[in-house]
PDB file with one MODEL, atoms N, CA, C and O in Angstrom:
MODEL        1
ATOM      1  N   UNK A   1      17.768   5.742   4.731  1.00  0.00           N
ATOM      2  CA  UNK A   1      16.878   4.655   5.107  1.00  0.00           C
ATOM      3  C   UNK A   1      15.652   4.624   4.193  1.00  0.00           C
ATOM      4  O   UNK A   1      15.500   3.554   3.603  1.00  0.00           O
ATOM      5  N   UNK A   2      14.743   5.581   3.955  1.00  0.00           N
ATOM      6  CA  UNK A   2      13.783   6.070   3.101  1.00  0.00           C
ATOM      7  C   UNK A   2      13.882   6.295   1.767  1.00  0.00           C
ATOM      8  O   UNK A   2      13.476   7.323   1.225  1.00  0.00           O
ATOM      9  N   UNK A   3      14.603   5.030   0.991  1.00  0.00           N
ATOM     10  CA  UNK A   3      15.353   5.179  -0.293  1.00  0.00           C
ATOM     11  C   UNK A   3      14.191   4.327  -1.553  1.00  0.00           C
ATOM     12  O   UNK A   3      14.060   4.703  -2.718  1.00  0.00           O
ATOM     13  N   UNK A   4      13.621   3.389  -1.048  1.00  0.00           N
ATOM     14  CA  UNK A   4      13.104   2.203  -1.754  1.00  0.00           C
ATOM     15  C   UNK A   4      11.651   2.892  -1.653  1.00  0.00           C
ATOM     16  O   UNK A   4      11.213   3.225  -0.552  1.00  0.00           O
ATOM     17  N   UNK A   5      10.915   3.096  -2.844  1.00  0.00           N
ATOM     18  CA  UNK A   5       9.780   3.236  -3.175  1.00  0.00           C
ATOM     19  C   UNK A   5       8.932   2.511  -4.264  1.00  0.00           C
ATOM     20  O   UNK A   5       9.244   2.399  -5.449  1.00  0.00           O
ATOM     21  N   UNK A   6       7.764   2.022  -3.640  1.00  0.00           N
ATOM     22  CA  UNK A   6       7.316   0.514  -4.727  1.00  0.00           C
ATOM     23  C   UNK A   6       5.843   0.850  -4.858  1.00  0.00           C
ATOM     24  O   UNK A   6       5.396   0.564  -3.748  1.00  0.00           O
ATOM     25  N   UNK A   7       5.027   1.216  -5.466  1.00  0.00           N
ATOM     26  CA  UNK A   7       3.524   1.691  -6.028  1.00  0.00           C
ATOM     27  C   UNK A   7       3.113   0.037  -5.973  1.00  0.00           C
ATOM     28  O   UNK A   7       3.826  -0.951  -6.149  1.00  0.00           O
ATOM     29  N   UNK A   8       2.001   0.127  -5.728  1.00  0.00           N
ATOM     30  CA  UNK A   8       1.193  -1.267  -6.156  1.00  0.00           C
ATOM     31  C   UNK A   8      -0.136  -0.569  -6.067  1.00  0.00           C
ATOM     32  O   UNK A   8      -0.456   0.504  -5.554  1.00  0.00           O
ATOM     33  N   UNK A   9      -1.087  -1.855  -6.973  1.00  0.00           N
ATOM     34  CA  UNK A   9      -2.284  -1.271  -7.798  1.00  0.00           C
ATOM     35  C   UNK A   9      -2.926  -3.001  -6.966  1.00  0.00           C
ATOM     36  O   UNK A   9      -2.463  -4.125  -7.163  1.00  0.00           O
ATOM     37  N   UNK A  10      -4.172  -2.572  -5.996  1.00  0.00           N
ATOM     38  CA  UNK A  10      -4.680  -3.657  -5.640  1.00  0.00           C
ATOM     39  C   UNK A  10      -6.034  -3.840  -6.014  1.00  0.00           C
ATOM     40  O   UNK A  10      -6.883  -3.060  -5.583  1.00  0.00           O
ATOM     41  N   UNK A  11      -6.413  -5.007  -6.950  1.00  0.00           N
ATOM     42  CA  UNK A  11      -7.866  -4.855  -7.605  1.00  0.00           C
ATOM     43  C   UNK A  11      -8.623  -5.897  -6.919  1.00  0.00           C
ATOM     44  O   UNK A  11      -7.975  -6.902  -6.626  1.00  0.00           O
ATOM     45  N   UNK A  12     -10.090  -5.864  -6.543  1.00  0.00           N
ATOM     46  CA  UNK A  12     -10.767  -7.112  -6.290  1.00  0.00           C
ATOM     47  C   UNK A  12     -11.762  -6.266  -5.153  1.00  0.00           C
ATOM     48  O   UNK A  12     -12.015  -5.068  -5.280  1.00  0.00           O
ATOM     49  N   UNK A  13     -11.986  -6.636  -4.661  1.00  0.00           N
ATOM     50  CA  UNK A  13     -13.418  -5.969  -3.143  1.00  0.00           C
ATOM     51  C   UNK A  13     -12.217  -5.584  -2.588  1.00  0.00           C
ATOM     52  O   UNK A  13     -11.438  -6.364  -2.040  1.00  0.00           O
ATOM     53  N   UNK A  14     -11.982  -3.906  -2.771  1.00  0.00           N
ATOM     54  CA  UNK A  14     -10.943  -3.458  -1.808  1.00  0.00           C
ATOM     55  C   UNK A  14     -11.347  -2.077  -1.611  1.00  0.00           C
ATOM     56  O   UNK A  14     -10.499  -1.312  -1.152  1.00  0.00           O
ATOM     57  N   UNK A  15     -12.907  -1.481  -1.978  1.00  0.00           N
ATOM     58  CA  UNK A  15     -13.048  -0.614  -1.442  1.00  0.00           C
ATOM     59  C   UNK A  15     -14.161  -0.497  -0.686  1.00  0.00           C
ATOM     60  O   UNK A  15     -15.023  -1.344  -0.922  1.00  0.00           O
ATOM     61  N   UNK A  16     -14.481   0.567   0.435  1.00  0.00           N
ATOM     62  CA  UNK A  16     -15.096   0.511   1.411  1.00  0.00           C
ATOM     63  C   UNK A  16     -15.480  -0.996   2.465  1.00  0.00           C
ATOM     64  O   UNK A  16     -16.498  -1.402   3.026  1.00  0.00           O
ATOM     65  N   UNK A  17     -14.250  -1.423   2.356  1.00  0.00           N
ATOM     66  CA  UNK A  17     -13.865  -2.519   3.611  1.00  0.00           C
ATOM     67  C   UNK A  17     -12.966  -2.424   4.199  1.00  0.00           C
ATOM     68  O   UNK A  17     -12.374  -3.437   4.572  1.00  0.00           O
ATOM     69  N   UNK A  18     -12.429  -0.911   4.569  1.00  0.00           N
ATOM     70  CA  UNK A  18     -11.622  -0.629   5.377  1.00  0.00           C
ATOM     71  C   UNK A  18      -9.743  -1.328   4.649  1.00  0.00           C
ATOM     72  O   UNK A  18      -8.941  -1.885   5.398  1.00  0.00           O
ATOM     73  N   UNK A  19      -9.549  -1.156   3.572  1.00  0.00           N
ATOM     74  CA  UNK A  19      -8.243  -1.475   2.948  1.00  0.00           C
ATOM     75  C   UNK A  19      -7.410  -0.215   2.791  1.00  0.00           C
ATOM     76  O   UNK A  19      -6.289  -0.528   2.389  1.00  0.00           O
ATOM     77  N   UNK A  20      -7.500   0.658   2.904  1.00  0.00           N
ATOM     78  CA  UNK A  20      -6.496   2.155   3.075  1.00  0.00           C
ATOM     79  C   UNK A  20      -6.275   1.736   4.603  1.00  0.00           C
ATOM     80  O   UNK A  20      -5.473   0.832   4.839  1.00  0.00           O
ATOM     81  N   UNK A  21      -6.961   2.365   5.652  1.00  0.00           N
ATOM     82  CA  UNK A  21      -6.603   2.442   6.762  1.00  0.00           C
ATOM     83  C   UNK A  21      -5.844   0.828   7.189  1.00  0.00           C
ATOM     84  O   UNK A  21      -4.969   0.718   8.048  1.00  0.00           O
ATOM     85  N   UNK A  22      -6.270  -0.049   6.575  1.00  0.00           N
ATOM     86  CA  UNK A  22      -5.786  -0.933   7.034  1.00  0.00           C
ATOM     87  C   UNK A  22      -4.396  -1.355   6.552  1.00  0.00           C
ATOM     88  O   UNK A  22      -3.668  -2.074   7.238  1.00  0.00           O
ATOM     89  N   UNK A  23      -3.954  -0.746   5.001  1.00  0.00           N
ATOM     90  CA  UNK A  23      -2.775  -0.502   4.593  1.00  0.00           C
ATOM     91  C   UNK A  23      -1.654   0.201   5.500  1.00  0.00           C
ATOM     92  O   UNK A  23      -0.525  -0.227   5.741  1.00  0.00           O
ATOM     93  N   UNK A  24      -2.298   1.470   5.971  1.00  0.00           N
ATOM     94  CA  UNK A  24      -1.454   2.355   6.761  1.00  0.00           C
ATOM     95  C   UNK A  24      -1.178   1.716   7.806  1.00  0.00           C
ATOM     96  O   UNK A  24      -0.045   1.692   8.285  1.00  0.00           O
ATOM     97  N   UNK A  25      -2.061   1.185   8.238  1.00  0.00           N
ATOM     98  CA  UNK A  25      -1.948   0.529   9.666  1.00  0.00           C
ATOM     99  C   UNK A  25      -0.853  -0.356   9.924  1.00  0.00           C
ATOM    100  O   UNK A  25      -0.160  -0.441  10.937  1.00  0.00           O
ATOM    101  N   UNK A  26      -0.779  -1.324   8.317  1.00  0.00           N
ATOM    102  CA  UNK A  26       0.622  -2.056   8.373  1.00  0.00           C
ATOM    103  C   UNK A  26       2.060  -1.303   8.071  1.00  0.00           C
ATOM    104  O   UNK A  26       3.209  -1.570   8.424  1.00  0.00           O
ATOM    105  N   UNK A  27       1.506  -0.258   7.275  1.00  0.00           N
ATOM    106  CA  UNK A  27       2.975   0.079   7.039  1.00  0.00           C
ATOM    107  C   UNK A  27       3.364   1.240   7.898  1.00  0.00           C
ATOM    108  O   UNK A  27       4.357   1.927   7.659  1.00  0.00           O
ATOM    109  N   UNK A  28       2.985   1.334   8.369  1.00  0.00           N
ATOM    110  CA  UNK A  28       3.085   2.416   9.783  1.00  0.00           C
ATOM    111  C   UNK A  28       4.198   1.374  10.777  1.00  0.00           C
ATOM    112  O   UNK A  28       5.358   1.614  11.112  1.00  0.00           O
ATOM    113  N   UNK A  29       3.340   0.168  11.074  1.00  0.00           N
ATOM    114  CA  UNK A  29       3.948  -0.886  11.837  1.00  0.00           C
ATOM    115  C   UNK A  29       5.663  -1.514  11.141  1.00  0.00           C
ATOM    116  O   UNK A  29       6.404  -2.309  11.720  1.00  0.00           O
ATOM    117  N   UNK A  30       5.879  -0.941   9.958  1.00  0.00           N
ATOM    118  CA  UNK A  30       7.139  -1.280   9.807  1.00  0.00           C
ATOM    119  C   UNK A  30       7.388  -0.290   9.685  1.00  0.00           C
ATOM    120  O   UNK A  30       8.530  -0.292   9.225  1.00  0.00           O
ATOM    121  N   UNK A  31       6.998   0.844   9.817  1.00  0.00           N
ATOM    122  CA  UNK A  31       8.412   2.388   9.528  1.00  0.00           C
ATOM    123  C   UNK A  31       8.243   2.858   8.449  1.00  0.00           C
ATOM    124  O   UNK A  31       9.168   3.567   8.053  1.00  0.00           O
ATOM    125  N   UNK A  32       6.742   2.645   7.290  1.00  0.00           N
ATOM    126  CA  UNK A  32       6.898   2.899   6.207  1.00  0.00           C
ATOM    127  C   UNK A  32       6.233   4.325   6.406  1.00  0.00           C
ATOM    128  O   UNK A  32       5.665   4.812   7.383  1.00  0.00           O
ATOM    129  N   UNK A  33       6.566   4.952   4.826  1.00  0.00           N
ATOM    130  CA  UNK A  33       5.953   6.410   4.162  1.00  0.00           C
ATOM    131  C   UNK A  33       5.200   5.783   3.085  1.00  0.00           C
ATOM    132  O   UNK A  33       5.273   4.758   2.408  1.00  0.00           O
ATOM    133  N   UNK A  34       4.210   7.128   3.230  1.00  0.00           N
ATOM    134  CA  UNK A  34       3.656   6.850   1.329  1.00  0.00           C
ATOM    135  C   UNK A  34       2.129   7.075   1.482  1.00  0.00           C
ATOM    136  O   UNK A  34       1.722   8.009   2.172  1.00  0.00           O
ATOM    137  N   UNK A  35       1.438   6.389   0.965  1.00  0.00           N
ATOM    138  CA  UNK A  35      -0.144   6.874   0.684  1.00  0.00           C
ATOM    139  C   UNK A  35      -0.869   5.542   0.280  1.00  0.00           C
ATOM    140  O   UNK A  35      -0.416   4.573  -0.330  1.00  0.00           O
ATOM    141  N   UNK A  36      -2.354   5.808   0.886  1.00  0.00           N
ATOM    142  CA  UNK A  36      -2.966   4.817  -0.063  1.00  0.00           C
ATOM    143  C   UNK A  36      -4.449   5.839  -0.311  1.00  0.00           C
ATOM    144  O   UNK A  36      -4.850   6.788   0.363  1.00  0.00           O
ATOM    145  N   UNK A  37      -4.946   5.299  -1.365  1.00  0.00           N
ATOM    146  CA  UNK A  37      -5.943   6.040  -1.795  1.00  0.00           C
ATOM    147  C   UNK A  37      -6.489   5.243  -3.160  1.00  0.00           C
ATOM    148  O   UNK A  37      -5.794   4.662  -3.994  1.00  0.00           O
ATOM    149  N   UNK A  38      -8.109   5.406  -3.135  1.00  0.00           N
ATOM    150  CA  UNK A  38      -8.635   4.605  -4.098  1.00  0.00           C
ATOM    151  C   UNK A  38      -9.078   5.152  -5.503  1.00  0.00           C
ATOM    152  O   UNK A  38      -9.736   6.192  -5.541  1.00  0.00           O
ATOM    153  N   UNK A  39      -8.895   4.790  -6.138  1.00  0.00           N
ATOM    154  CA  UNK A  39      -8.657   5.204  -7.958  1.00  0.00           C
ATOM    155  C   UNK A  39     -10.499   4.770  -8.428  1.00  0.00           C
ATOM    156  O   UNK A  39     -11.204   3.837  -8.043  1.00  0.00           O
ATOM    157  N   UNK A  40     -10.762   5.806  -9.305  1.00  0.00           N
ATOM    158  CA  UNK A  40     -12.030   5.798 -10.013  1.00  0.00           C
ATOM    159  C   UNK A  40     -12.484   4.066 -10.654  1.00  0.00           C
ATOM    160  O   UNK A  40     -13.638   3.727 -10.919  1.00  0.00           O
ATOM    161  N   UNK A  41     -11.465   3.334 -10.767  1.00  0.00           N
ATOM    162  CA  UNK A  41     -11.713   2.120 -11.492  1.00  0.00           C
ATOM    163  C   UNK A  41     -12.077   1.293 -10.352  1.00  0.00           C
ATOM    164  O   UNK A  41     -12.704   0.257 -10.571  1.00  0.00           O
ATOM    165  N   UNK A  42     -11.772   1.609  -9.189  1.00  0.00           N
ATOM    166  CA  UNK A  42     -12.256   0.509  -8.270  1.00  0.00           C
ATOM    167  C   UNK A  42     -11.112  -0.270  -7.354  1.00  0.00           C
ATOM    168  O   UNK A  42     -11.264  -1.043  -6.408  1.00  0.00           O
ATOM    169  N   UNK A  43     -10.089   0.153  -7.898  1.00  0.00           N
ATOM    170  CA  UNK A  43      -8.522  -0.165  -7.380  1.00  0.00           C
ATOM    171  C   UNK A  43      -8.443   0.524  -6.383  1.00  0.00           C
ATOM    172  O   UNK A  43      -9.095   1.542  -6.153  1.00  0.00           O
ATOM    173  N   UNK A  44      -7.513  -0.054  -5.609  1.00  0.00           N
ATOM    174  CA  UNK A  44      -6.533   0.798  -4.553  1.00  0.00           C
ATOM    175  C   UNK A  44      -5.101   1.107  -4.556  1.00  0.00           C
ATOM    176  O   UNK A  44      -4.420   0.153  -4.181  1.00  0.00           O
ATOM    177  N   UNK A  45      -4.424   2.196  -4.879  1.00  0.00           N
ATOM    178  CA  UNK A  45      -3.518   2.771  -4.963  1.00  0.00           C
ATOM    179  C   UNK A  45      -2.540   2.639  -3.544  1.00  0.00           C
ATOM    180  O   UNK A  45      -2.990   2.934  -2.437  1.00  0.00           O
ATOM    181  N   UNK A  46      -1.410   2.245  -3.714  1.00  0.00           N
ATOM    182  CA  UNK A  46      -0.974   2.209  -2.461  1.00  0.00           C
ATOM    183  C   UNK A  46       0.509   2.477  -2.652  1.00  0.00           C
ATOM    184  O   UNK A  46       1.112   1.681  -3.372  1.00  0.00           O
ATOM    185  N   UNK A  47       1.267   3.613  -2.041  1.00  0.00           N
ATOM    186  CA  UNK A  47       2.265   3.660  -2.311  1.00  0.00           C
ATOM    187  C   UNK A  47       3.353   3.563  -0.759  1.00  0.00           C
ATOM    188  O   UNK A  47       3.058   3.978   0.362  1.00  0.00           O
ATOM    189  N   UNK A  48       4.786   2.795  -1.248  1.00  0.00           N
ATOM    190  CA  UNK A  48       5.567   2.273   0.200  1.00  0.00           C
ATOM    191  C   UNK A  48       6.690   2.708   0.162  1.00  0.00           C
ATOM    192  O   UNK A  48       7.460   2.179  -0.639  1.00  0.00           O
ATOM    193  N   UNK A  49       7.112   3.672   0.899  1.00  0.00           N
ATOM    194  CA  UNK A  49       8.513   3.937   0.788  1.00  0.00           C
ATOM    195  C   UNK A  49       9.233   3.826   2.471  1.00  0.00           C
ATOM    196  O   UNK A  49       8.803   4.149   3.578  1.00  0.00           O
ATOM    197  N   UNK A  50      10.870   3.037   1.862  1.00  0.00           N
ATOM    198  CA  UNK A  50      11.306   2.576   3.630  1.00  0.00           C
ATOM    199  C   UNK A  50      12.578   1.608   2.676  1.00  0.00           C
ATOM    200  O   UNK A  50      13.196   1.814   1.631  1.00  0.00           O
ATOM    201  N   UNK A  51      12.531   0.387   3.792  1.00  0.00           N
ATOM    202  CA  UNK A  51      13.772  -0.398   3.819  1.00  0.00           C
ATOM    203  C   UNK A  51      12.775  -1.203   3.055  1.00  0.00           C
ATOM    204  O   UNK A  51      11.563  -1.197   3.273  1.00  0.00           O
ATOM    205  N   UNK A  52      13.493  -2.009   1.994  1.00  0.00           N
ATOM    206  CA  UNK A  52      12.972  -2.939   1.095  1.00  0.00           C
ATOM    207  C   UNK A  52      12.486  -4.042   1.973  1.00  0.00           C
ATOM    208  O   UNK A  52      11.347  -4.410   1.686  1.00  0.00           O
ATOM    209  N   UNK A  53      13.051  -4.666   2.968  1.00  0.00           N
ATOM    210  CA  UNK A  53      12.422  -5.837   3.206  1.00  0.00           C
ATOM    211  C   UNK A  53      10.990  -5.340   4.292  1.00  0.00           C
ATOM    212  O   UNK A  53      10.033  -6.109   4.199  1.00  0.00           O
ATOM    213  N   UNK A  54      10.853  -4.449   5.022  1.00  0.00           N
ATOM    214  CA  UNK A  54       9.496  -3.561   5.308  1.00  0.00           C
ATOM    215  C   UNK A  54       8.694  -3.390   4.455  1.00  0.00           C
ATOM    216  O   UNK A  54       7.496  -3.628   4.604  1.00  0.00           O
ATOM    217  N   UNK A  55       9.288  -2.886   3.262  1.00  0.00           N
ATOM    218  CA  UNK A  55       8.092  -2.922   2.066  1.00  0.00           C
ATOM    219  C   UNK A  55       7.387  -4.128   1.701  1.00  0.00           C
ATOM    220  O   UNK A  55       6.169  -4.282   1.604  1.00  0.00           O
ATOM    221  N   UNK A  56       8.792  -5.391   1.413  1.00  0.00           N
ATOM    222  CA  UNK A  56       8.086  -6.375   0.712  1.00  0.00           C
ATOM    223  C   UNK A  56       6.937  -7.044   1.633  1.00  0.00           C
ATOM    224  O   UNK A  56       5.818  -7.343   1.213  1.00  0.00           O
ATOM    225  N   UNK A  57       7.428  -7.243   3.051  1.00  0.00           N
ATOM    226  CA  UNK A  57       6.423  -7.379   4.061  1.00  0.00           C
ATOM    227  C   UNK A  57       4.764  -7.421   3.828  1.00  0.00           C
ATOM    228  O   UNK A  57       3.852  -8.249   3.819  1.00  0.00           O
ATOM    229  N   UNK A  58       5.038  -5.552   3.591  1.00  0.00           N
ATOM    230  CA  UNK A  58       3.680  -5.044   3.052  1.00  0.00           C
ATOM    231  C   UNK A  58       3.216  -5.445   2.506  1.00  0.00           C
ATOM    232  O   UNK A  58       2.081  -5.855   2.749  1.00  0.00           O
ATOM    233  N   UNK A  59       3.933  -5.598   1.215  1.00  0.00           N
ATOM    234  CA  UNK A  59       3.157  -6.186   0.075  1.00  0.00           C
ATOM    235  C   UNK A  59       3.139  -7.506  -0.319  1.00  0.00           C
ATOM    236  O   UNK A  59       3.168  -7.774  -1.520  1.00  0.00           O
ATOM    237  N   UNK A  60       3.093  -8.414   0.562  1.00  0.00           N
ATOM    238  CA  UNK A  60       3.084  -9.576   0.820  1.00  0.00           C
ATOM    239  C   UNK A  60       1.533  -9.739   2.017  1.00  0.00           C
ATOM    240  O   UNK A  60       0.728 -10.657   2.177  1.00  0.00           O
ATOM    241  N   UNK A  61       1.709  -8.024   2.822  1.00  0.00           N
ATOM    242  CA  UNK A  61       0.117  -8.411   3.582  1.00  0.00           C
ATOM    243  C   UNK A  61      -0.945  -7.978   2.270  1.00  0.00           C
ATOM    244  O   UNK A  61      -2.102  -8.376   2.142  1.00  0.00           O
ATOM    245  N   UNK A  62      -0.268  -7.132   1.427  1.00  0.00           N
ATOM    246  CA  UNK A  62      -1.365  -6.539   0.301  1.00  0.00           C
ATOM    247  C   UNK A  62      -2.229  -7.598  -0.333  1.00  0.00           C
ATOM    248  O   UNK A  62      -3.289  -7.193  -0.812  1.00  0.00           O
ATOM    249  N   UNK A  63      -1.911  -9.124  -0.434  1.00  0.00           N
ATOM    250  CA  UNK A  63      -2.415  -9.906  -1.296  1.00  0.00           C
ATOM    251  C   UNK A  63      -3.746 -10.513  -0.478  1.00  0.00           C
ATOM    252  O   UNK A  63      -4.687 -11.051  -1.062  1.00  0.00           O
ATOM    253  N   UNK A  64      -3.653 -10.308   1.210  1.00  0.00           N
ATOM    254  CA  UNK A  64      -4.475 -10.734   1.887  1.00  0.00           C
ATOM    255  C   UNK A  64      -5.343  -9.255   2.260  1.00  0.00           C
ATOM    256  O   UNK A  64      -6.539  -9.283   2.553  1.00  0.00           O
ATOM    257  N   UNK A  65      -4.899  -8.548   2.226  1.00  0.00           N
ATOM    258  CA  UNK A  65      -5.654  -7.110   2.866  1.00  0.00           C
ATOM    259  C   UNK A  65      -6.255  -7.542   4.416  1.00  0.00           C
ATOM    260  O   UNK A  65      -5.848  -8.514   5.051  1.00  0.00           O
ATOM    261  N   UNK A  66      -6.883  -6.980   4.685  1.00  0.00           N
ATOM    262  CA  UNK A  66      -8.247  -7.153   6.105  1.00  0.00           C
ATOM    263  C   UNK A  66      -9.329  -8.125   5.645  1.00  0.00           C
ATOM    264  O   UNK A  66      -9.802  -8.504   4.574  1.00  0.00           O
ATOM    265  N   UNK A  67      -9.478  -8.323   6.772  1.00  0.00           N
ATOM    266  CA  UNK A  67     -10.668  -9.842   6.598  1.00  0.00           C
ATOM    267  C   UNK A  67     -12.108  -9.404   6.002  1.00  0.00           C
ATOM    268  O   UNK A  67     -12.988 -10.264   5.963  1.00  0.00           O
ATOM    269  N   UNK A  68     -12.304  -8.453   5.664  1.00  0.00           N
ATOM    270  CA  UNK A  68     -13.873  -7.894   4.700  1.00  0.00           C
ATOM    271  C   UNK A  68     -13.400  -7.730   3.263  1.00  0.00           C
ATOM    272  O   UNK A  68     -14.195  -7.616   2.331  1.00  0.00           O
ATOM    273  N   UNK A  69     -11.926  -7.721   3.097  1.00  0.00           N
ATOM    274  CA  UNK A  69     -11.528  -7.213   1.465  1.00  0.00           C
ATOM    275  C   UNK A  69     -11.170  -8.823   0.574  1.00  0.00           C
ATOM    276  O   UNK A  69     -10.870  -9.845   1.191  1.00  0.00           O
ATOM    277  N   UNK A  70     -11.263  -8.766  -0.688  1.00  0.00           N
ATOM    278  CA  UNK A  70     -11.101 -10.008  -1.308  1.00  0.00           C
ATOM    279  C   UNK A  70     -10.313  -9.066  -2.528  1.00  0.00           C
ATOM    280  O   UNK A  70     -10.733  -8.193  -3.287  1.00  0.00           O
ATOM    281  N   UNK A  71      -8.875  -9.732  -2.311  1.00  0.00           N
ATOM    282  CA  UNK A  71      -7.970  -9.384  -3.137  1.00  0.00           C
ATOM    283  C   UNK A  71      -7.596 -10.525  -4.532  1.00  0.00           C
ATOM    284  O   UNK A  71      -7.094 -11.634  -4.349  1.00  0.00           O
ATOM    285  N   UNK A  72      -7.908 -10.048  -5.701  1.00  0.00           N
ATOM    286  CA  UNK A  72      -7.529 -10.939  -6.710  1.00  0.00           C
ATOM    287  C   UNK A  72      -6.730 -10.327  -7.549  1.00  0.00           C
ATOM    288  O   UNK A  72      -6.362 -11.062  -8.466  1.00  0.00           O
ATOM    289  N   UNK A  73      -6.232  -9.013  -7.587  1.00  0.00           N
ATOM    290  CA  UNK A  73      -4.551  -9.122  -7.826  1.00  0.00           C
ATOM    291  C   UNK A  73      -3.841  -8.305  -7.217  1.00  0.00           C
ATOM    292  O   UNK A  73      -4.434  -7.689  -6.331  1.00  0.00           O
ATOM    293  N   UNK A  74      -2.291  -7.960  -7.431  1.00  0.00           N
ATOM    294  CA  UNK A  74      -1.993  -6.972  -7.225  1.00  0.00           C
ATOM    295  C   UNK A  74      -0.467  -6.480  -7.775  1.00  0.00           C
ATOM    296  O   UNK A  74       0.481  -7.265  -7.779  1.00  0.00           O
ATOM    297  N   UNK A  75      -0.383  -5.440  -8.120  1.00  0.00           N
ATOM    298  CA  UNK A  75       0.621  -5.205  -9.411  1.00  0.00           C
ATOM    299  C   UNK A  75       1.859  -3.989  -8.762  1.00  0.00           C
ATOM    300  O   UNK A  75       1.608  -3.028  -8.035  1.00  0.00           O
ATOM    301  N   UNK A  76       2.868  -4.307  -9.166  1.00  0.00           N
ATOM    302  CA  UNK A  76       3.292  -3.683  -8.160  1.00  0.00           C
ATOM    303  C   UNK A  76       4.387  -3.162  -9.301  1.00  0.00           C
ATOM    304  O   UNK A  76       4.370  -3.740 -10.388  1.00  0.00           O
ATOM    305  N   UNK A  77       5.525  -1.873  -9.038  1.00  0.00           N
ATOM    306  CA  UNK A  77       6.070  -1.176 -10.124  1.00  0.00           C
ATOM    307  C   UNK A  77       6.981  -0.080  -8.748  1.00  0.00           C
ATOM    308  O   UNK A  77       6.592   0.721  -7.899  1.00  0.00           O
ATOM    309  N   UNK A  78       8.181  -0.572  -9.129  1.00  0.00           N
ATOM    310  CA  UNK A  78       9.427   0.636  -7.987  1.00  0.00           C
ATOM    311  C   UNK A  78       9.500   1.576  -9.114  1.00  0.00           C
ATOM    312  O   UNK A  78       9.663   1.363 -10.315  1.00  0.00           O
ATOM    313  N   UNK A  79       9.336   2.704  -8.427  1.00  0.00           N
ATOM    314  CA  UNK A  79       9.112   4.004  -8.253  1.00  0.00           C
ATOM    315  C   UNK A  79      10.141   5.354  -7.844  1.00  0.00           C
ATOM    316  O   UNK A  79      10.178   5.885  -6.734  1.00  0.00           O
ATOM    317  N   UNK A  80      10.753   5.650  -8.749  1.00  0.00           N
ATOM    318  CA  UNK A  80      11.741   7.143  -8.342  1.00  0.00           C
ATOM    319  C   UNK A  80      10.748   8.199  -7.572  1.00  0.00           C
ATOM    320  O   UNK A  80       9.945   8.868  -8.222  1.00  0.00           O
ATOM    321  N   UNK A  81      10.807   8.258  -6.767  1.00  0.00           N
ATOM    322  CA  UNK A  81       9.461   9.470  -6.074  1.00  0.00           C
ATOM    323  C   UNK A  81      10.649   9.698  -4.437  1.00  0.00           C
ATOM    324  O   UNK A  81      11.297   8.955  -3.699  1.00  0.00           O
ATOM    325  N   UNK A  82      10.313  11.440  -4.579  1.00  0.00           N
ATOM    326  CA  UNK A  82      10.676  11.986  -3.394  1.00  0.00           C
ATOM    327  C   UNK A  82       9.906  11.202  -1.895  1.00  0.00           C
ATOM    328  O   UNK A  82       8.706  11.392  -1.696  1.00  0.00           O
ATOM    329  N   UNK A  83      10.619  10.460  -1.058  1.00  0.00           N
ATOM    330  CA  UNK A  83       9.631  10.083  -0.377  1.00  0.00           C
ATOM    331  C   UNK A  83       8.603  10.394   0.716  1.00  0.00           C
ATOM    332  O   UNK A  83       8.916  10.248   1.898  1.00  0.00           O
ATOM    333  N   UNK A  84       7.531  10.768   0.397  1.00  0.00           N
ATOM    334  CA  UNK A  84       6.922  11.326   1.737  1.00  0.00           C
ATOM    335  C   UNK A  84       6.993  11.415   3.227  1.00  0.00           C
ATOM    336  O   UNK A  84       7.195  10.288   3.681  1.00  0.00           O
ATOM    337  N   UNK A  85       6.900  12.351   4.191  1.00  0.00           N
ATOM    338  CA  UNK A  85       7.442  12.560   5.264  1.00  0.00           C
ATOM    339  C   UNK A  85       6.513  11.554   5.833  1.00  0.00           C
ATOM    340  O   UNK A  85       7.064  10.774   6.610  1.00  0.00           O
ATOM    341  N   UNK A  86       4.933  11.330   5.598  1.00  0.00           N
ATOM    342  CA  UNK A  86       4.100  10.741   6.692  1.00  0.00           C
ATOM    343  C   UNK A  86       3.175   9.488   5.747  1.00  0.00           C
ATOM    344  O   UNK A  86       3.344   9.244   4.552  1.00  0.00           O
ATOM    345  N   UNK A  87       2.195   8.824   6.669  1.00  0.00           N
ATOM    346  CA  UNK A  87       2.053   7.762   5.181  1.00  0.00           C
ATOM    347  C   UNK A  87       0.231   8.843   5.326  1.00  0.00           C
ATOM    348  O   UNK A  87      -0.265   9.331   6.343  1.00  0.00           O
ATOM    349  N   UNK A  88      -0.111   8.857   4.400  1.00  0.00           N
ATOM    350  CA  UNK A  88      -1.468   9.321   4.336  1.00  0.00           C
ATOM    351  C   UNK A  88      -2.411   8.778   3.521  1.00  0.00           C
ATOM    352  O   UNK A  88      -2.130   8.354   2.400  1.00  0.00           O
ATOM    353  N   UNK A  89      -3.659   8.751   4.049  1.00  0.00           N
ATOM    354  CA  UNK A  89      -5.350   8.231   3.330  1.00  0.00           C
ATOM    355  C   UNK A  89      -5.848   9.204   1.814  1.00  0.00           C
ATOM    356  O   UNK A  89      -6.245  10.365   1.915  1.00  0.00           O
ATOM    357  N   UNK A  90      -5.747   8.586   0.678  1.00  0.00           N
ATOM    358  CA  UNK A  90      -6.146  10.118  -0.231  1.00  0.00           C
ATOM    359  C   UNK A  90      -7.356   9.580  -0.512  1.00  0.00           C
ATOM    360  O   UNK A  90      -8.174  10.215  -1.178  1.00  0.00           O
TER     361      UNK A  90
ENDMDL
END
């Protein structure tokens, strides 16, 4: 089930407006693994592993994030990675 793993790189007002927890929060809600955590440039790192159409889900909420974040892009790249047991905040 835990086969499909997809990295995306979300740039724009996405840090300290609550966009990690609010990542997990969705992909928790479909069954996903993986991580999100924010990168020195100002990005948010977010990684999804699960059933592809759960993922795309996600990353279809990624373009809107939470109502304090202003998303203007987001780049996304599938990923060979062992998939993590739990989704976690880095």
């Amino acid at each position: 089930m835990h086969e499909y793993c997809l990295k995306a790189w979300i740039t724009g007002r996405v840090q300290g407006v609550g966009f990690r927890a609010a990542s997990r929060d969705q992909a928790l809600r479909e069954g996903l693994t993986g991580h999100a955590r924010n990168l020195g440039d100002g990005r948010v790192e977010v990684l999804l592993c699960g059933e592809r159409v759960a993922v795309d889900r996600v990353v279809r909420w990624l373009w809107q994030g939470p109502p304090s974040s202003r998303v203007t892009h987001v780049e996304c790249e599938k990923v060979d990675v062992t998939p993590p047991s739990a989704f976690e905040l880095g």
